[in-house]
N, C-alpha and C positions, 0 to 999 in steps of 0.2 A: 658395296657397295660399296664407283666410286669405282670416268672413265668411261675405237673402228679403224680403217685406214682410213682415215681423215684428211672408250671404254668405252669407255666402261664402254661406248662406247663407242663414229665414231670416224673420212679416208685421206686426204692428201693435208692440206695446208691446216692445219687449225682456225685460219684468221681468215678464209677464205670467203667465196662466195655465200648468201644464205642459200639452206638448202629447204625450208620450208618458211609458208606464210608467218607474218610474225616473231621470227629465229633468225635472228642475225650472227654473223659471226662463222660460220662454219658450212666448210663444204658439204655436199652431198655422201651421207656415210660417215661421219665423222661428227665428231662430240663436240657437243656447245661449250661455251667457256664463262666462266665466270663474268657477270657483269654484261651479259650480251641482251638488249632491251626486252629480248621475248624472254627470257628467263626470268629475269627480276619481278620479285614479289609474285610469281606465278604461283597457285598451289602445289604444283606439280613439283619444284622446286623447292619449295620450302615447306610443306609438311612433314619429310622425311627428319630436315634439320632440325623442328620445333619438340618433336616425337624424343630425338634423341643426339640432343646438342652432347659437345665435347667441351673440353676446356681450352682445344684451342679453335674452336670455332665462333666460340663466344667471343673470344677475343680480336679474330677477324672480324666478329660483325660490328664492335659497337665502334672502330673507326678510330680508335684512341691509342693502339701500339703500330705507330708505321715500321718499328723493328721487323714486328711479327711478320706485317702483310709484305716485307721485302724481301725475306727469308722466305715465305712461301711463293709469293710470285717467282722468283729465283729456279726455289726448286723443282715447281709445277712446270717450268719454262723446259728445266732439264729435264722433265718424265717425257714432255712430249715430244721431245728432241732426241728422245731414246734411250737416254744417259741412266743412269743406276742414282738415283737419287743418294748422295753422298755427306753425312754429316761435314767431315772433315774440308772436303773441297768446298760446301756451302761456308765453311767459314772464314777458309783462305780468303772467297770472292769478296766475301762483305767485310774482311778485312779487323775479322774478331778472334777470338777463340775459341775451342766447340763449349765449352759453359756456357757462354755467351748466349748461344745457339740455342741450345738446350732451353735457356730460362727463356727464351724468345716463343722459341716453338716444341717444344717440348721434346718427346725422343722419336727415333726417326718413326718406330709405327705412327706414332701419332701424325707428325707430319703427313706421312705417308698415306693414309687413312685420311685425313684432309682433301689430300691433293688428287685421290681416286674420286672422291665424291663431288669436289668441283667438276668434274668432268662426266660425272653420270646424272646431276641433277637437272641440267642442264642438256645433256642427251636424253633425256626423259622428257623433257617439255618439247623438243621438238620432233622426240615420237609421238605428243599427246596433240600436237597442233595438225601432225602431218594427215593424224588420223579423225580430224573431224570435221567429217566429212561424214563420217559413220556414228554409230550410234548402239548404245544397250553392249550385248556379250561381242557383239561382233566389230565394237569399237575397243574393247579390253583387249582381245585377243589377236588384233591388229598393232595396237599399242606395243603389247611387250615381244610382239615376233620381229617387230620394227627395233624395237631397245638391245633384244639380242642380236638382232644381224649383224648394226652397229658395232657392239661390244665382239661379234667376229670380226669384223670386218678391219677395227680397228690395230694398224700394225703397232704401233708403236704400246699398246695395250696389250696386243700377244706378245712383244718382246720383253715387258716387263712379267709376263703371266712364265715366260719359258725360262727366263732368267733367275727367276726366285719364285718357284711354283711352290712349296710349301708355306712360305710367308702369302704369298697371294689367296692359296686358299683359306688362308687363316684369318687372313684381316675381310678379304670377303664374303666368306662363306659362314662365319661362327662369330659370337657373340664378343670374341678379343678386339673385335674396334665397334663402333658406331654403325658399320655402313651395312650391314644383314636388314639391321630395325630400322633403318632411315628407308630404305628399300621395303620393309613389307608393310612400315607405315603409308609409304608412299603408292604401294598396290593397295592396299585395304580402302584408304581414300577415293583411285580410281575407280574399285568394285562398287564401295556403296554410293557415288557419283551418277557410275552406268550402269548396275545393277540394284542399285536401292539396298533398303537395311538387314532385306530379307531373301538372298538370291535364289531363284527359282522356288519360289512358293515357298521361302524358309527350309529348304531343301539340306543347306549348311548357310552357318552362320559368317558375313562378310571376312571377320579375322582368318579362320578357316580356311578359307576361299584365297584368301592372298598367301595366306602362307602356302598352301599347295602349288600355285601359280608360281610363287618363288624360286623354289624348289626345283620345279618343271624349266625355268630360267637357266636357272645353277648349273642345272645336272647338262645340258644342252649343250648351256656356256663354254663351260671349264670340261667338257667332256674326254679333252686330251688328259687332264691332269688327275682325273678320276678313273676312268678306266683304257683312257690308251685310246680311244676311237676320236676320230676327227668331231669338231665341234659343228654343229647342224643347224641353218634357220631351218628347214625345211620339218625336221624331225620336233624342233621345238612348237614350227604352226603347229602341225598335225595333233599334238598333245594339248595346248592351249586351247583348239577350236574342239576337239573331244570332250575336255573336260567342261569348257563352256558352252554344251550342246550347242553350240554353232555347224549347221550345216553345212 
């Protein structure tokens, strides 16, 4: 977690037109952004963060280090401008040293793992807006086929996934940053939302449910960097609406 051609994800302009009711800020395909009015205080948004805050998110929220939020707006500016998010260059520009930096925003995963999830929390709400419209499994399963298209879709997301593809699946996919459990908090949420505490008749239990859903995401996603085959919405609907007996 965390991140379309506009992540996570996600097509053209970042700052662009909204592309759903309610979700300002962003083209059609392309990931919301920080601070964009349909995101703020959304649950969709911020259960992932509550579940599983960092230390430097903490420090972004409470509004009291404008070092930090200028070093990360900085850096997030350069993720989605394509750039290699860069300690040493972030601290030429703000005119520091990389210590500096370092005690600002701590080291670059962390940064880095930040500035993915500003961009997926935020493309999650305006998958959760786009799809409701629908309702129960077959508002879930519209939700995350929407979240991946996105996170395909998104170039500037593939260029950081081709460019440092073992660090990407690492701060993504496994338990070394935040953004796996801000993400399966943040499906667990939506299951027991629209499917309640006990989905299909207690069938499996909501945690369960999201983390297989996850998974199903991941494996879709990142499908180049795992076995070499191009990345798929189509192949991830089809598993999503399987697993959620959606017809």
């Amino acid at each position: 977690m965390a991140a379309t051609e506009g992540t996570a994800a996600l097509a053209a302009d970042p700052s662009g037109a909204p592309s759903t009711p309610g979700v300002t800020g962003a083209a059609p395909g392309e990931p919301g952004t920080p601070g964009d009015p349909g995101a703020v205080g959304h649950p969709v948004a911020t259960v992932g963060l509550a579940a599983a805050p960092s230390w430097l998110s903490e420090r972004l929220a409470t509004g009291t280090h404008p070092d930090a939020r200028r070093a990360f707006d900085l850096a997030r500016a350069a993720f989605i401008d394509g750039h290699r998010i860069d300690m040493g260059g972030l601290a030429t520009t703000l005119g520091v040293d990389r210590a500096t930096v370092f005690r600002w925003v701590g080291n670059r995963d962390t940064l880095l793992s930040e500035v993915l999830w500003s961009l997926a929390g935020p493309t999650l709400v305006q998958a959760d807006e786009a799809t409701a419209h629908l309702a129960g499994a077959e508002r879930v399963a519209a939700l995350l086929t929407r979240f991946v298209d996105d996170l395909i879709r998104a170039e500037y997301f593939r260029t950081f996934l081709r460019r440092e593809p073992a660090r990407a699946l690492r701060l993504l996919t496994t338990k070394e940053s935040e953004i796996q459990r801000r993400y399966l908090a943040t499906t667990d949420w939506i299951v027991r939302r629209d499917l309640g505490d006990a989905p299909f008749g207690g069938a499996i239990d909501p945690a369960s449910l999201a983390y297989l859903l996850v998974r199903v995401s991941e494996s879709f996603t990142y499908a180049d960097l795992i076995t070499g085959e191009p990345p798929s919405t189509e192949r991830a609907r089809t598993a999503f609406r399987h697993i959620l007996r959606v017809a």
